[in-house]
N, C-alpha and C positions, 0 to 999 in steps of 0.2 A: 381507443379507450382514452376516456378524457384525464388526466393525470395534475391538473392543476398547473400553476404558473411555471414555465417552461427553464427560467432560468435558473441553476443553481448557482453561480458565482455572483456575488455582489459586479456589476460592470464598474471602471475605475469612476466613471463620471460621476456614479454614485452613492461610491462609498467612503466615508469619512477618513478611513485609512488610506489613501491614497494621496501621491503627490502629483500632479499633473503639470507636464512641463506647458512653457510657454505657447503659447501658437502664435503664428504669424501676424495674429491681427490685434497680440500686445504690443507688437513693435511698430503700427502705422500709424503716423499720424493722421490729423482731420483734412482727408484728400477726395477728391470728387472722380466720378466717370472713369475716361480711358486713363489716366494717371494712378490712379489706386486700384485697376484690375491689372497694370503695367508691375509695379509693387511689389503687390499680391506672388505675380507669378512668377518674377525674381526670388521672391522670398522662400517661394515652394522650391523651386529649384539649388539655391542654397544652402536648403536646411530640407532635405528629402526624409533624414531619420525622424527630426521632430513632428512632421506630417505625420508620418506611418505609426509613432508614438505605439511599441508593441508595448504590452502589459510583462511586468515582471515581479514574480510571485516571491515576498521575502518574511519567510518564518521566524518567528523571535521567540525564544525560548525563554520565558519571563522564573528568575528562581521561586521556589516556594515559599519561601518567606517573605519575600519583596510584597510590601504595599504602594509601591509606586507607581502612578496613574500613568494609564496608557499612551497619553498625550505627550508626559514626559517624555516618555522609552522610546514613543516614536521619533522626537525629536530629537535624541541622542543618536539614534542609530541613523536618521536622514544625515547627521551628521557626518559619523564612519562614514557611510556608504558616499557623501560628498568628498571625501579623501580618496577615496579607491574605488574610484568611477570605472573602470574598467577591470572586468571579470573575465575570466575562461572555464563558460559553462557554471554548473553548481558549484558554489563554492560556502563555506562555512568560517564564521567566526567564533573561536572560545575563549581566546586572549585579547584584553581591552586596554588601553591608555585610559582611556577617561573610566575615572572613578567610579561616577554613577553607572556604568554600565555594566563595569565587575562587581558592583556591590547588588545588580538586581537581575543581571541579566547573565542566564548559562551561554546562549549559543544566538550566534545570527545567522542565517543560513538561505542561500538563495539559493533556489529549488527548482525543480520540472523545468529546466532549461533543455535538460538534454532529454526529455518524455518527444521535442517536437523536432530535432536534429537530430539526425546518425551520429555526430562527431562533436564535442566539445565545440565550441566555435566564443572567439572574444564579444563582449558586451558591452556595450557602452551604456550605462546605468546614466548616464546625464541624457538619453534622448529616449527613455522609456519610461511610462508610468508604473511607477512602483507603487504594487499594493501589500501591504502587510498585515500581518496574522498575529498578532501574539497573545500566546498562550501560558495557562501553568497546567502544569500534570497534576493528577491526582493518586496519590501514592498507594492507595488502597488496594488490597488485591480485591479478585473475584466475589462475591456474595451468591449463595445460593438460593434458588426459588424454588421451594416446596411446595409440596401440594398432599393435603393430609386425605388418606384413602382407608376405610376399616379400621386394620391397626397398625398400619405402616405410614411412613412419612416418606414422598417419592419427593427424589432430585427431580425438577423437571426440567432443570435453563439453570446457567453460568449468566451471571450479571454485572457486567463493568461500567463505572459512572468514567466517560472520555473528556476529554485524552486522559488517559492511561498511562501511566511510567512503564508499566507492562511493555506497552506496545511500542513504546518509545525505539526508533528505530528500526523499524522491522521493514518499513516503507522501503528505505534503500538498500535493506540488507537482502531482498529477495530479486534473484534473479532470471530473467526471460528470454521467452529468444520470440522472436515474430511481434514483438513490441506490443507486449501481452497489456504488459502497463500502460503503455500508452494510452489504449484503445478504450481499457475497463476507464483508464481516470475521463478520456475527451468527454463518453458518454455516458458517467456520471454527473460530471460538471456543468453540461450542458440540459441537463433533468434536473424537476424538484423530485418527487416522489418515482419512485423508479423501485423494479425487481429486478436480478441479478442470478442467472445461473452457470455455474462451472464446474465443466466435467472433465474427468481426465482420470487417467490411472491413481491408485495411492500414491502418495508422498511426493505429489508435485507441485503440494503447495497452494493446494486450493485454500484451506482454510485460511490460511497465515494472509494471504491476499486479501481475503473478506474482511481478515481483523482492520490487517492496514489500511485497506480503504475506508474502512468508516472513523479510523485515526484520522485520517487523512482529509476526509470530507467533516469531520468537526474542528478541527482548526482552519482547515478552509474557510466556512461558517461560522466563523467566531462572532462575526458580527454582528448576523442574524440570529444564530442560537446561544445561548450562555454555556451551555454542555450538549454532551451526547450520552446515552444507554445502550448498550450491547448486548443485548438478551440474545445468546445460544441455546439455543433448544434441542435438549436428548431426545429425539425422535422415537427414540426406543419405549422410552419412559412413560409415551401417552399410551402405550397398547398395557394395559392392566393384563395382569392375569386373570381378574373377570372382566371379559368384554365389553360387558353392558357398564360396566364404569368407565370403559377410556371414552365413550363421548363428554362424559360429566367432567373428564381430566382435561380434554379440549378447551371446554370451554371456562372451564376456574383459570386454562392458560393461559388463553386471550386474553380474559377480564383483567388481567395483572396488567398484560402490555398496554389494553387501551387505558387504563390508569396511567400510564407513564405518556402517552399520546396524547392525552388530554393538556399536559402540560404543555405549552406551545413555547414553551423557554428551551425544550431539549428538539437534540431532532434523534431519534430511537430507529435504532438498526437493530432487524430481527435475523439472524443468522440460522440455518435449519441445516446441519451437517448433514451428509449419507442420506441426503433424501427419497434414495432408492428406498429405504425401508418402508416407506410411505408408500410410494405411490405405487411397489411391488407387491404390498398388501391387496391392494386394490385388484392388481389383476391375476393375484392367487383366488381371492373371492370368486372373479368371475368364472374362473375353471373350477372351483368346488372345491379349492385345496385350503382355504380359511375361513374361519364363521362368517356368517354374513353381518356381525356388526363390526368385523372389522372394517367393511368396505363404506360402515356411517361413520367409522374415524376418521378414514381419510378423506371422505366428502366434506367434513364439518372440517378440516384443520383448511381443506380449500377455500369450503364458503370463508373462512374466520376472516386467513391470506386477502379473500378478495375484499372485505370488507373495514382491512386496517388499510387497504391502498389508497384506500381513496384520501386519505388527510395528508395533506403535503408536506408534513415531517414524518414524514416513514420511508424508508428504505428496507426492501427485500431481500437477504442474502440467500444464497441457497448453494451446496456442491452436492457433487455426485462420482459414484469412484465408479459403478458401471452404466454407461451413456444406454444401451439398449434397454436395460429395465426403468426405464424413467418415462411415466404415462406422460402420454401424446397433449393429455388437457392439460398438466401442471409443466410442459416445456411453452406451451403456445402463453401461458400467462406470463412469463417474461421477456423483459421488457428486453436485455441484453442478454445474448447468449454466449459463451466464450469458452472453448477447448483448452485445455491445456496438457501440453506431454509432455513426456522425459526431455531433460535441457539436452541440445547439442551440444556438440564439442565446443563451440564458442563458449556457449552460457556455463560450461562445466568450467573451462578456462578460469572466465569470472571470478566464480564460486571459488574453486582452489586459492588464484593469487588473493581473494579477501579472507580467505580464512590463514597464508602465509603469511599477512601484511599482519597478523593478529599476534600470531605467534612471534614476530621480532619484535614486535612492540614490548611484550612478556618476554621479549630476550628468552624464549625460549630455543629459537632460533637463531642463533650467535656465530658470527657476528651478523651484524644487519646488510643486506647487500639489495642492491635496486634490481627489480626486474623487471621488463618492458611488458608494456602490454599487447594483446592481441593488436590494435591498434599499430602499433609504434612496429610492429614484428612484420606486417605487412608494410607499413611505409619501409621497410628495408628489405625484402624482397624473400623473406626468414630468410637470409643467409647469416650461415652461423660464424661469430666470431667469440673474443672474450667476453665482449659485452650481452652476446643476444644466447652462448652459448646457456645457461639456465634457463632462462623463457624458454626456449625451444624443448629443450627437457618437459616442460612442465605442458605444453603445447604435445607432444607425444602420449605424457599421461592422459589427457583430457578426452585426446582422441578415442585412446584404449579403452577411459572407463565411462563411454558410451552404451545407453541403454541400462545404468543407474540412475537410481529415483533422486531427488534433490534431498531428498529425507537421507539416503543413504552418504549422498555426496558428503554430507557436510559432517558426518560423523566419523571418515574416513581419517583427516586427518588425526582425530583423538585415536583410534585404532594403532593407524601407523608409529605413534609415538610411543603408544601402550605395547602391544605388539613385538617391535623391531628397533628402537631407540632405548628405549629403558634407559635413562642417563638424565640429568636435568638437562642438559644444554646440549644443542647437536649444529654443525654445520648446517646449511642450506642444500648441499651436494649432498649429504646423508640425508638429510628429513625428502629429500628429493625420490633419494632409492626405496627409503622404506613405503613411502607414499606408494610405488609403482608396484612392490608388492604385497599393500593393502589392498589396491585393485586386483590383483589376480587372485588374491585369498577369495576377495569375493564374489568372483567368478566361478571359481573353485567348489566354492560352497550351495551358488546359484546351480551349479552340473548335477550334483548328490541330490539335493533335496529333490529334481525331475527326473533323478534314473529309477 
């Protein structure tokens, strides 16, 4: 399937946000033959990092009210980043010396370092081509797309104009195990128009992915697109209660998107939750168990699918909570296909120490004490001393509350405080215990409901 111009990332050579370091053949002079391939090959050999010149991806978080031109902001922040040329992995700015930077700018923040390394690793920002993103949010919530039917006015899609303050952060705040991220951003990045589908249990985070990725891929895009559109679609919402109207719902749907598609200033991400509903439809028809114009609903929302692919600011989202009821013809039309299930004990680890790191900040965790991470816990062999004795705690729970949904994970620690803390302020060793027997509540209660 032909999908149009292969690249989604502006490359540094040619994009105006980019800084491109020197090459070897700024520094030769006017030399002939065997003496300037002699040179040359010195020069490559004392300068190996500027040869390789990796690309390093740096997001600029532009405030809402700042009217200062891009060219500025960029030149302020090539500045920072000329002061502290060496980084360890992602790292983030929100406090600034220079004036103009706090007066327009929230955050600086170098990104997806760690999407292409298992481990943090130092960076030398003087021997990579920095490309940058900067962006403002748009503060608006959600807007509804209706579609008027008889005498009823039907929801039919959730509509965000991106980036999104919504979504703001939601990129890093999700986490994976088998470098779930990695995989969905390399082969987004590397597509213009591309579909997208992710299966997995409830609450593991399919959706929150979709969002982030197309956060993600419009500030990436900044350059090419001016915005982005996030049209979610209630799946449920095109099956009218009279049949013979949800083809007419289909397509009043469409029509809305390709109006947004038409603009070639955005690039429009269509998201389609639970798309079992859809394409379950279809093979209930075939067994006799649904009208048969449900099975023209879900043929026309495919033909529609195949039909907005083809312009190359569109991107396809799709999940699915059951992978066996998902028709054979609507998996074969995407493009990336992607599992995802209950986090392990690492990713659980994760998820806890970022929701602890939350809770001392709000001091509601008191006093603030450091805890190592997965990481740092194996570089020491987990042997337990003062220092590793809490991580390792917390390393026990994660284990325990294996084969919890990410949905459940993160709500655990509000439980445990609700729960078994009741107090504003709790040690770390208390919020520690109550934690461990928030898991077993919910285990507890996981037994009942299946006896």
């Amino acid at each position: 399937m032909d999908l149009g111009p292969r690249s989604l990332i502006s490359h540094p050579q040619d994009s105006q946000d980019c800084c491109p370091p020197p090459t070897h053949r700024d520094y030769l002079p006017q030399m002939q033959g065997r003496e300037k391939e002699k040179a040359v090959g010195d020069l490559k050999q004392a300068l190996p990092c500027v040869a390789e010149a990796p690309a390093v991806h740096v997001e600029v978080h532009q405030r809402g009210g700042s009217t200062a031109k891009r060219e500025d902001i960029k030149l302020n922040v090539r500045k920072l980043l000329n002061r502290h040329n060496i980084v360890f992995g992602d790292y983030t700015w929100t406090e600034f010396d220079e004036p103009f930077l706090t007066r327009n700018v929230q955050s600086v923040s170098i990104v997806d370092t760690e999407l292409k390394i298992k481990d943090p690793q130092p960076i030398d920002l003087s021997a990579c081509t920095i490309v940058f993103h900067i962006f403002q949010l748009n503060e608006d919530g959600p807007s509804s797309e209706n579609l008027e039917e008889e005498t009823e006015n039907i929801i039919a899609a959730n509509h965000w104009v991106l980036p999104s303050a919504e979504f703001h952060g939601l990129w890093d705040s999700l986490v994976y195990d088998v470098q779930v991220k990695s995989h969905v951003s390399r082969c987004a990045f590397s597509q213009n128009a591309f579909s997208l589908i992710q299966m997995g249990p409830p609450g593991t985070g399919k959706t929150s992915l979709c969002k982030a990725l197309a956060q993600k891929l419009t500030i990436r895009l900044s350059s090419r697109y001016r915005y982005g559109q996030l049209i979610e679609i209630n799946s449920h919402s095109l099956f009218s209660k009279w049949f013979s109207e949800s083809g007419k719902l289909v397509t009043k749907m469409f029509q809305k998107i390709q109006d947004l598609i038409d603009d070639k200033d955005a690039l429009v991400f269509v998201l389609i939750d639970e798309v079992e509903s859809l394409t379950a439809a279809r093979n209930a028809c075939r067994a006799g168990a649904e009208p048969s114009d449900a099975i023209r609903v879900v043929n026309a929302v495919l033909t529609q699918i195949d039909q907005i692919k083809r312009h190359s600011n569109v991107v396809i989202l799709t999940t699915s909570n059951i992978t066996e009821k998902i028709d054979v013809a609507f998996v074969d039309r995407a493009d990336i296909k992607q599992y995802i299930g209950p986090p392990s004990a690492a990713a659980i680890f994760k998820i806890y120490l970022s929701c602890l790191e939350e809770l001392m900040k709000c001091q509601i965790i008191y006093p603030r004490q450091q805890l190592l991470t997965l990481r740092e816990l194996e570089m020491i062999g987990f042997i337990e001393n003062n220092v590793s004795k809490l991580s390792l705690l917390l390393s026990d729970i994660s284990r325990k509350s294996e084969g919890l949904s990410g949905r459940v994970l993160r709500k655990l620690p509000f439980l445990a405080h609700a729960l078994y803390v009741q107090a504003p302020t709790v040690t770390i060793e208390g919020f520690l215990q109550a934690l461990s027997l928030a898991v077993d509540k919910q285990f507890e209660e996981r037994q009942k409901l299946s006896a």
